[in-house]
C-alpha positions in Angstrom: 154.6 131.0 165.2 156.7 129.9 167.8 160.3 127.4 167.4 161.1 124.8 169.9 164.9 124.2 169.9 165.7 120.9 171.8 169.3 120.2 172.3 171.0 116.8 172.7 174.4 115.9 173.7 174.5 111.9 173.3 176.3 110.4 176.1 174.5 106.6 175.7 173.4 106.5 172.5 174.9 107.0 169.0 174.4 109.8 166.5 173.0 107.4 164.0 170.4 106.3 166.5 169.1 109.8 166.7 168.9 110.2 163.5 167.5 107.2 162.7 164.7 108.0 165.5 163.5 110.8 164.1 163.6 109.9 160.7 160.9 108.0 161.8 159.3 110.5 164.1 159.3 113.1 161.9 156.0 111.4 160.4 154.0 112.0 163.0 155.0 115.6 163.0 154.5 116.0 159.4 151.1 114.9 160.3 150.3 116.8 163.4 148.6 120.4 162.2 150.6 122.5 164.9 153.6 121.4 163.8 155.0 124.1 160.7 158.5 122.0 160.1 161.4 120.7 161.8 165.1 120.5 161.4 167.8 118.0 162.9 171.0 119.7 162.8 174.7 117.6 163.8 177.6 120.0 165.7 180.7 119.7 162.8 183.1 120.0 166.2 181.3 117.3 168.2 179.0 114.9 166.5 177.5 114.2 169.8 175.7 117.5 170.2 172.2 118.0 168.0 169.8 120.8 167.9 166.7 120.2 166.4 164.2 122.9 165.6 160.5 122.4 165.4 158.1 125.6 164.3 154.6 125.0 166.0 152.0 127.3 164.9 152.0 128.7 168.7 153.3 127.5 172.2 149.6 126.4 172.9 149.3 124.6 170.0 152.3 122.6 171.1 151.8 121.8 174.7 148.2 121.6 174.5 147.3 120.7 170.8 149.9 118.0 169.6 150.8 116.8 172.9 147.6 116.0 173.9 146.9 114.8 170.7 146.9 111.4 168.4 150.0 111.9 167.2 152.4 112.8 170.5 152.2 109.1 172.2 153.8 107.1 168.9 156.4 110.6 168.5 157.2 109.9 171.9 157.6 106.4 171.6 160.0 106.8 168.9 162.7 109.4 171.1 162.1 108.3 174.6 165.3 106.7 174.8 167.2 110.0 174.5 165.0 112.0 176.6 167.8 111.7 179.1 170.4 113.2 176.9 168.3 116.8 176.3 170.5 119.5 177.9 167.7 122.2 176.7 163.8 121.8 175.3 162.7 125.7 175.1 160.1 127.9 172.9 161.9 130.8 171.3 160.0 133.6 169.5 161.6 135.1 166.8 162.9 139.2 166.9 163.1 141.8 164.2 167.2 140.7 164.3 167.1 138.8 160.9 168.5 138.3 157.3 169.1 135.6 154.7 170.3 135.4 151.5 
């Protein structure tokens, strides 16, 4: 498994919007088999800033699988207008550094 983390700092649009977006594109990930789950997350400090994490089953299965696939153009469709506000859209692999409760 692999995470995207894409980062946002809104500058044109408003948090709600967002939000709001990918309330709605969240179903075609939720549909898409690479995808594994996704988070939206909102900075406390500065309600402009967003992270949202996506698990893909692998960094292939992302770029090649769901963007190539049925459900990328309508999940696209749906965020476009904040493509402009992404200060980072990386893959991260996970290490052996890790604990929960």
């Amino acid at each position: 498994m692999i995470t995207e983390y894409i980062r946002y700092h809104l500058t044109t649009h408003t948090p709600d919007a967002l939000v709001q977006a990918y309330e709605q594109a969240g179903e075609h990930l939720r549909a898409a088999p690479e995808c594994q789950g996704y988070s939206l997350a909102q900075c406390r400090e500065e309600p402009a800033a967003f992270v949202l994490r996506i698990d893909w089953t692998s960094a292939d299965a992302h770029m090649e699988g769901f963007r190539r696939g049925e459900n990328f153009p309508p999940f696209l469709a749906l965020i476009r207008p904040f493509v402009g506000e992404i200060t980072e859209m990386r893959h991260y692999s996970d290490t052996h550094v890790a604990w929960a409760r």
